[in-house]
C-alpha positions in Angstrom: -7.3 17.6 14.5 -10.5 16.7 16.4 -11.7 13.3 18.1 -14.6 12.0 16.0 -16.4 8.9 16.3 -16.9 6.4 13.6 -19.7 7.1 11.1 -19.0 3.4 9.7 -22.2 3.5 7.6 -19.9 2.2 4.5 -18.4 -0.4 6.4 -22.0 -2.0 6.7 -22.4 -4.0 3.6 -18.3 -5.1 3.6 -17.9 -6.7 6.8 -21.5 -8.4 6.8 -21.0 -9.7 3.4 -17.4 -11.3 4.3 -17.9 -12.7 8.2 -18.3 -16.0 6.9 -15.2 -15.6 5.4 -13.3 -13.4 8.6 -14.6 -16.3 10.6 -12.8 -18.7 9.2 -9.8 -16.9 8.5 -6.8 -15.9 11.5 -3.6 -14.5 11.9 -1.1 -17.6 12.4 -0.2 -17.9 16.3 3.0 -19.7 15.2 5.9 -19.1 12.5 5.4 -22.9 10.9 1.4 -22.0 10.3 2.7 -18.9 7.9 3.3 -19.8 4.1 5.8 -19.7 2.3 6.7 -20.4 -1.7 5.6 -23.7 -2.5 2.3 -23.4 -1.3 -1.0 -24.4 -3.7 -4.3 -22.0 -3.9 -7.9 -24.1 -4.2 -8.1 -24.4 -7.7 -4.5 -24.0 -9.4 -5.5 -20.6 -10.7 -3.6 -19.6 -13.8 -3.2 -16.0 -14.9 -1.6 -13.7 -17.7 -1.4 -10.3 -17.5 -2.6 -8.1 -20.4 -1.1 -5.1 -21.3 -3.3 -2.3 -21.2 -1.1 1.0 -22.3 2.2 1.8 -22.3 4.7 4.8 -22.8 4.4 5.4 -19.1 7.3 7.8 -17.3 8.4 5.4 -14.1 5.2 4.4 -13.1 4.6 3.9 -9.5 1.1 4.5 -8.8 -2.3 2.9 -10.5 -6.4 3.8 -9.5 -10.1 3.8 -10.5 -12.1 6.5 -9.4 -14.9 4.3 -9.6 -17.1 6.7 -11.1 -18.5 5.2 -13.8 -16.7 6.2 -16.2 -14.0 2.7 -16.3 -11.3 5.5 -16.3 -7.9 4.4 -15.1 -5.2 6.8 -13.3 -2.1 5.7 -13.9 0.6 7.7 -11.7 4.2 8.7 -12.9 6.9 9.4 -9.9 7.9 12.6 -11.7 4.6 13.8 -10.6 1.8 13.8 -13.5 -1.0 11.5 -13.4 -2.3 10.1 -16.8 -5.9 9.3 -17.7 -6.1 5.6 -19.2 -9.5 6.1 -21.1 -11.8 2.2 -21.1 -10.5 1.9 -24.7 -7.2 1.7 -23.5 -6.4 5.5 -24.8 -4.1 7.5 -23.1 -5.1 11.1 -22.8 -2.4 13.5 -23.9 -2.7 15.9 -21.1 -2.3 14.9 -17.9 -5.1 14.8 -15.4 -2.5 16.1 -12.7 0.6 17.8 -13.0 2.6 18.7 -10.2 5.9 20.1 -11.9 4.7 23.3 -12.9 3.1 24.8 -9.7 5.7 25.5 -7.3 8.0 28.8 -7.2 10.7 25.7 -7.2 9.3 24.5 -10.7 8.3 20.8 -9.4 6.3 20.4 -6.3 7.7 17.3 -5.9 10.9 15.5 -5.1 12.5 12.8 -7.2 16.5 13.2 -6.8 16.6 9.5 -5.0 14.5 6.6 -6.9 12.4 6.0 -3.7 11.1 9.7 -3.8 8.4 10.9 -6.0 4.7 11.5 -6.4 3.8 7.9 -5.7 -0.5 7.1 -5.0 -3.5 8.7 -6.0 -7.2 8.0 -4.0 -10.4 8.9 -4.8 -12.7 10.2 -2.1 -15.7 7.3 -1.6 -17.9 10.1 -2.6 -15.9 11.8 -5.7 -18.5 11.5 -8.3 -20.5 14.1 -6.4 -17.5 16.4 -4.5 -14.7 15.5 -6.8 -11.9 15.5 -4.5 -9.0 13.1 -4.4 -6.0 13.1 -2.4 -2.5 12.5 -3.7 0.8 11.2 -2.0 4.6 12.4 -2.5 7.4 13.8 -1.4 8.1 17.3 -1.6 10.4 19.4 -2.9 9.6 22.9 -1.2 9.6 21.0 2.0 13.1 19.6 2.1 11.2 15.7 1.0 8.7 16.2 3.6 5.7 13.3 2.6 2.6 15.2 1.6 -0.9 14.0 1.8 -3.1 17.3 -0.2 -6.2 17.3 -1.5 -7.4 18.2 -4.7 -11.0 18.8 -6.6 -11.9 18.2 -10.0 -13.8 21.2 -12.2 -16.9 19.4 -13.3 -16.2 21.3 -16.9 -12.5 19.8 -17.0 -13.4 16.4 -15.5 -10.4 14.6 -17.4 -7.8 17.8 -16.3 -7.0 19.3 -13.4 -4.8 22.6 -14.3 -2.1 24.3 -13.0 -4.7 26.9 -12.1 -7.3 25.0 -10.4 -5.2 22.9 -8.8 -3.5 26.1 -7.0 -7.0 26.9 -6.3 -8.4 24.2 -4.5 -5.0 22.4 -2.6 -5.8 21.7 1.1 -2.7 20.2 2.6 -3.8 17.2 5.0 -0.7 16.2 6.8 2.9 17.3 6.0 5.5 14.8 7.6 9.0 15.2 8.0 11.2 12.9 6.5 14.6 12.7 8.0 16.4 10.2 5.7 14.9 10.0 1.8 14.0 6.1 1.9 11.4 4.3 3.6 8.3 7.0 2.9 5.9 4.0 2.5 3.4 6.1 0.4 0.4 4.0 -0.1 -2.8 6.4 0.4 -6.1 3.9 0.2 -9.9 4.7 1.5 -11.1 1.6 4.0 -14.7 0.8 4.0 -15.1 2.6 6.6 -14.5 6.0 4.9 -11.2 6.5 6.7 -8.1 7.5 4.8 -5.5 5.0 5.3 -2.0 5.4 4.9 1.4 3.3 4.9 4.6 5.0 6.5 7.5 3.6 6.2 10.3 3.8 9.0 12.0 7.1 7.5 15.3 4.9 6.7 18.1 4.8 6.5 19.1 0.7 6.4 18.2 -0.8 10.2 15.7 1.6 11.4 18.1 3.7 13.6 15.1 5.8 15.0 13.4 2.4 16.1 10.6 4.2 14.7 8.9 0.7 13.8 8.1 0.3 18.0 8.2 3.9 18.9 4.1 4.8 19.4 5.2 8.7 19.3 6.3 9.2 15.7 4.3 8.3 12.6 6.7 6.8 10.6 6.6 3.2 10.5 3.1 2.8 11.2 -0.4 2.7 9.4 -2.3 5.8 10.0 -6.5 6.4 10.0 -7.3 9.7 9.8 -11.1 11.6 8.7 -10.6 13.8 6.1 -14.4 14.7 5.9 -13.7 18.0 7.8 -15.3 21.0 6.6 -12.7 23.7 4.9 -13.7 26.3 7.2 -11.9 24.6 10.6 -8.6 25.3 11.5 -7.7 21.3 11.6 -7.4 19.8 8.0 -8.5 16.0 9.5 -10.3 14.1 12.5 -8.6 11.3 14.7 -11.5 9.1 14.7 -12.0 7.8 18.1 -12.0 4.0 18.0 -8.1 4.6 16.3 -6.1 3.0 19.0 -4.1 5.7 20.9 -6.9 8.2 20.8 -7.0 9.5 23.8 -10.7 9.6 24.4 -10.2 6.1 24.3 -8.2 5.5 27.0 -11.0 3.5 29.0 -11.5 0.9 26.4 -7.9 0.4 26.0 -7.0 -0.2 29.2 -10.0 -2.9 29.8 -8.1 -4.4 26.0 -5.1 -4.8 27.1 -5.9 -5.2 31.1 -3.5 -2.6 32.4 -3.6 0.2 34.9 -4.3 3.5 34.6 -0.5 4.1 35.5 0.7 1.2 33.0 -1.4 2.9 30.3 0.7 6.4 30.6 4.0 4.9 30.3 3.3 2.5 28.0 1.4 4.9 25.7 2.6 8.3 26.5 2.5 10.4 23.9 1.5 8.0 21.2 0.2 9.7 18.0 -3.6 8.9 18.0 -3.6 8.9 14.1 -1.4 5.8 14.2 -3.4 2.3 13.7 -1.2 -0.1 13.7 2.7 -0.1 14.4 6.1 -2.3 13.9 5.7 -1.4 9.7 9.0 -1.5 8.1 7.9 0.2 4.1 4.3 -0.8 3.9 4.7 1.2 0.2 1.3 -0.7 -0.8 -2.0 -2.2 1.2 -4.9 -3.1 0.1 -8.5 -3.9 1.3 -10.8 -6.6 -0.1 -13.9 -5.2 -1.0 -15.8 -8.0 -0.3 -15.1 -8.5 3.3 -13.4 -5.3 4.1 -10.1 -7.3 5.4 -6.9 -5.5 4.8 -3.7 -6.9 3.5 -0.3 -5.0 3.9 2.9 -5.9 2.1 5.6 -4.9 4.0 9.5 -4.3 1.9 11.8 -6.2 3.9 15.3 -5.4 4.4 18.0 -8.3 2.9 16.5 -11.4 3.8 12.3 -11.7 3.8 9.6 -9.9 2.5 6.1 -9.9 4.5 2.2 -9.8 3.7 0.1 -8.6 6.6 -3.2 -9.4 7.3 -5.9 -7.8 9.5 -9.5 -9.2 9.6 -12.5 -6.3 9.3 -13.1 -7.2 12.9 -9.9 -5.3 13.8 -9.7 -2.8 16.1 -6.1 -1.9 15.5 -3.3 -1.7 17.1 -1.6 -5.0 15.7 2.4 -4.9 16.0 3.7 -6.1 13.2 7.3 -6.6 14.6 9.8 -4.5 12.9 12.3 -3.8 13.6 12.6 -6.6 15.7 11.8 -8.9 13.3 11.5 -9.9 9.5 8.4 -11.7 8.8 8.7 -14.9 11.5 13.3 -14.2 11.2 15.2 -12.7 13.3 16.8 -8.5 12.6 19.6 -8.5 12.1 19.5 -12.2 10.6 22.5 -14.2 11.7 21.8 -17.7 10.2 19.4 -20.5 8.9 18.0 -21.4 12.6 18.5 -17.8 14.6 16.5 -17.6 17.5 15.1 -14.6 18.5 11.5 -13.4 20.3 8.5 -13.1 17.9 7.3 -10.0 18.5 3.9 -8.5 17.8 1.6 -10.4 15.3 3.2 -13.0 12.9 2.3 -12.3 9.1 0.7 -14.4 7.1 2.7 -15.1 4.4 6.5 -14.7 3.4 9.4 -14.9 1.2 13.0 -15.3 1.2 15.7 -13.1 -1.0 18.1 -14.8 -2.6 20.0 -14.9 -0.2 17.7 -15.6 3.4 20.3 -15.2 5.4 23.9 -14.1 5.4 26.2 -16.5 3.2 23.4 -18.1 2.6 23.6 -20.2 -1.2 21.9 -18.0 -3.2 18.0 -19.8 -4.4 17.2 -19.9 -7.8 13.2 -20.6 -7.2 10.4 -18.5 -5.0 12.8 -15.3 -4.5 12.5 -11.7 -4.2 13.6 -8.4 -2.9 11.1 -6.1 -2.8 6.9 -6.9 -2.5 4.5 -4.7 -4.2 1.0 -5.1 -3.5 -1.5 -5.3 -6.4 -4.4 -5.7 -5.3 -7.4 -8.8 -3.7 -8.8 -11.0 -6.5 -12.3 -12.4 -6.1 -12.3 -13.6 -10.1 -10.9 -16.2 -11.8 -11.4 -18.8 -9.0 -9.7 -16.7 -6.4 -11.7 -15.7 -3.7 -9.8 -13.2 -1.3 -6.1 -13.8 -2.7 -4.1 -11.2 -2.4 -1.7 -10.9 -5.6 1.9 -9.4 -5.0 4.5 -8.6 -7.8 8.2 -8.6 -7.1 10.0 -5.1 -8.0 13.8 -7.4 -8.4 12.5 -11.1 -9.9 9.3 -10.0 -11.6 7.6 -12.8 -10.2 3.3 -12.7 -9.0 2.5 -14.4 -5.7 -0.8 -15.2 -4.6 -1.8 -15.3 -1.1 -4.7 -17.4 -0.2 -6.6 -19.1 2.6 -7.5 -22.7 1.8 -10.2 -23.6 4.0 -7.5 -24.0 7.1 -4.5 -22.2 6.7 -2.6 -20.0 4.5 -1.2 -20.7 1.0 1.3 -18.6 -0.7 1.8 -19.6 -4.4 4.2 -18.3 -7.3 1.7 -17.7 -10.1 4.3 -16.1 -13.0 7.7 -15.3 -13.4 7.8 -12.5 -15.7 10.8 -10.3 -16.8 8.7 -7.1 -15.4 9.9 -5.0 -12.6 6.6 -4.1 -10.5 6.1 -1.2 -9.1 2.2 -0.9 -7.5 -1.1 -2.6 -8.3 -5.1 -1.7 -7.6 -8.2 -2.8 -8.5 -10.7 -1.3 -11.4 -13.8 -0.6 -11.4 -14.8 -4.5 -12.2 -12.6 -5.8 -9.7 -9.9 -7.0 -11.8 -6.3 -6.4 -10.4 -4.2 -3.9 -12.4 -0.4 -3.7 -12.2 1.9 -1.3 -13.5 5.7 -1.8 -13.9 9.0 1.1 -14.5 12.3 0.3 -15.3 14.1 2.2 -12.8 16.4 -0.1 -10.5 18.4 1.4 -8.2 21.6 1.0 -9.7 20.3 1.7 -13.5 17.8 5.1 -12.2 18.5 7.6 -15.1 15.7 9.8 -13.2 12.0 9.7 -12.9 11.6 11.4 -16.6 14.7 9.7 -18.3 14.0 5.8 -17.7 12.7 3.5 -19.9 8.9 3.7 -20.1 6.6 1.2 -18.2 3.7 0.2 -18.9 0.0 -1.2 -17.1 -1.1 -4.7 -16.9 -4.3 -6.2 -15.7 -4.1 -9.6 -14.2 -6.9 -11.9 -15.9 -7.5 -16.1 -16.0 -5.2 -17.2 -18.2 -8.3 -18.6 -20.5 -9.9 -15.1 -21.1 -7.0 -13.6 -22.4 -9.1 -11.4 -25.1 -7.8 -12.1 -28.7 -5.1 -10.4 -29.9 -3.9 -9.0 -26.7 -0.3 -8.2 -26.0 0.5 -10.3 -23.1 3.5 -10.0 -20.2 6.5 -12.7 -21.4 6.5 -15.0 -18.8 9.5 -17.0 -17.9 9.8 -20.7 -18.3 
């Protein structure tokens, strides 16, 4: 890898169009200034999701290549990747299939639930190079999490086969993975034209590495890396240089954080320069509004709280997000309904409980979850900038909002699906896809019940006829 510095020219248009809106927008300085369920978005929006296809094998993934073309790429953990056509057609073949070209059979790794082939990004420029990059865990490699590249055969565009995909694989990071839980997985382009991606701690329950505060692994962090590095070097990706701990960078730091020369070495000694920002329990999905360029992360708690994250366009990373210190603005380990504990890092900026929030707590029968999945940032339907979560245990949608002077976190639907990831298409409008493959019920990626996709519209342009998503009453 190589020190690079930022060739932002993408992030131009995003962050002047939203710094009206990053303006009035901030991270909350204290824990009674972050919502929680309850809250109310300007407006009352009200949604129903529309199903789009179906027959789907454990669906974890969902993207646009935004191409032009209003294709959809929906991605199954066993590791294919269908083609959702604009007509709502599945294509029979799969547009990548990644249990076929390895001497092992599967490339990828699926014994435990949380392993699999799990995101699929298009590079900002696919239309004319045709690459995209995929995320999973391997099987060759003992689960190692592997970011690889792939390009698309202008005469195939809707197939990638066996053949060319064997042909034109450039590994970009391989990452060992010491427990089989907590990968993260998300892969997402920012405006900048940086490759994002969300690692989890590496499990197992409790982060026993304290890899959420250590700055010299890469699990439990965000990483920015450049993958625009010609196939010829040596190094498959850049560090660009305004990332945090790149080294290069060590003069800016310091005057950031007003330390010393010598405080800089031992507090960042050999910090990985990819990482962006830190204290990440299983960010699994993130998300960037495309009108501002601000990012939201929804970070999988562990037992009590789940946690959105957000980070204006202004950022310059290296935000702490706490674990595994703390859960959202509670204590870890929680010991009861008033713990006390230091807030460490930056507070999120919206959360909510389990059914049970803390130990022998009554279990609640309203505004619970276990596990946040990101979907995607609505600018339709009289949202502007809400970032829409579904919950993989109580099927429930939560919309988090800024109201003009704080944060708003709202329950939108309760529906009987068990979400799994979430992006947005070509229009803007948020899709969702769900599985049926809880942890105690997982038959295996290709043996569950099917899931389907969803796109999350105003509850008054449903369009007629449509199968909608039960919701609960």
């Amino acid at each position: 890898m190589r020190f690079i510095t930022s060739a932002s020219v993408l992030a131009a248009g995003f962050f002047a169009a939203g710094s009206m809106i990053a303006v009035a927008q901030e991270v909350p300085k204290e824990a009674s200034e972050v919502a929680r369920p309850g809250g109310k978005l300007p407006g009352d929006p009200k949604i129903a999701l529309v199903k789009v296809a179906d027959g789907f094998l454990d669906p974890v993934g969902v993207s646009s290549a935004f191409d032009g073309t209003g294709r959809i790429f929906v991605v199954e953990r066993q590791g294919t990747i269908r083609v959702v056509n604009k007509d709502g057609s599945v294509n029979e073949k799969p547009f990548l299939d990644l249990t076929k070209n390895s001497p092992l059979g599967s490339e990828v790794q699926t014994g435990f639930v949380e392993q699999g082939l799990w995101a699929i990004a298009f590079h900002p420029k696919f239309k004319e190079n045709g690459h995209f990059f995929v995320s999973y865990a391997s099987l060759p490699f003992n689960g190692a999490h592997i970011i690889a590249r792939y390009t698309v055969d202008p005469a195939s565009p809707d197939e990638v086969t066996v053949e060319h995909a064997n042909k034109t694989v450039k590994v970009i990071m391989n990452i060992p993975q010491p427990y089989y839980n907590h990968y993260g997985g998300g892969i997402q382009f920012g405006p900048d034209g940086f490759l994002y991606i969300g690692k989890g701690d590496a499990g197992w329950e409790g982060d026993p590495l304290d890899a959420g505060q250590r700055k010299d692994v890469l699990w439990g962090k965000m990483l920015r890396i450049d993958i625009d590095v010609d196939d010829s070097e040596m190094h498959a990706y850049n560090v660009p240089r305004e990332n945090p701990w790149a080294t290069a960078w060590q003069d800016r730091m310091m005057t950031l954080f007003g330390i010393t020369e010598e405080g800089f070495s031992k507090i960042h000694m050999g910090a990985r320069p990819e990482s962006w920002a830190y204290g990440l329990r299983n960010p699994y999905a993130f998300h960037f509004n495309k009108k501002t360029g601000d990012l939201f992360i929804a970070d999988v708690g562990q037992n009590h709280w789940e946690e959105i994250n957000w980070q204006p366009a202004s950022s310059k990373g290296g935000e702490n997000y706490g674990w595994k210190h703390n859960m959202g603005t509670h204590c870890h380990p929680a010991t009861g309904p008033n713990d006390v504990c230091p807030q460490v890092g930056v507070l999120p900026v919206s959360e909510y409980p389990h059914q049970e929030p803390y130990p022998g707590a009554e279990k609640l029968t309203e505004g619970w979850g276990c596990s946040v999945q990101g979907l995607g940032v609505a600018n339709y339907a009289g949202m502007d900038g809400v970032y829409l979560t579904g919950d993989w245990c109580s099927g429930r949608v939560f919309a988090t909002g800024w109201d003009g002077s704080k944060w708003q976190l709202q329950e939108l639907a309760q529906t009987d699906l068990q979400f799994t990831a979430g992006n947005n298409d070509e229009d803007g409008t948020v899709l969702a896809v769900n599985c049926n493959c809880f942890y105690l019920d997982d038959k295996g990626a290709a043996a569950n019940p099917p899931g389907a996709l969803w796109k999350i519209v105003a509850a008054d342009a449903v369009p007629e006829g449509a199968e909608t998503a039960r919701m609960k009453q």
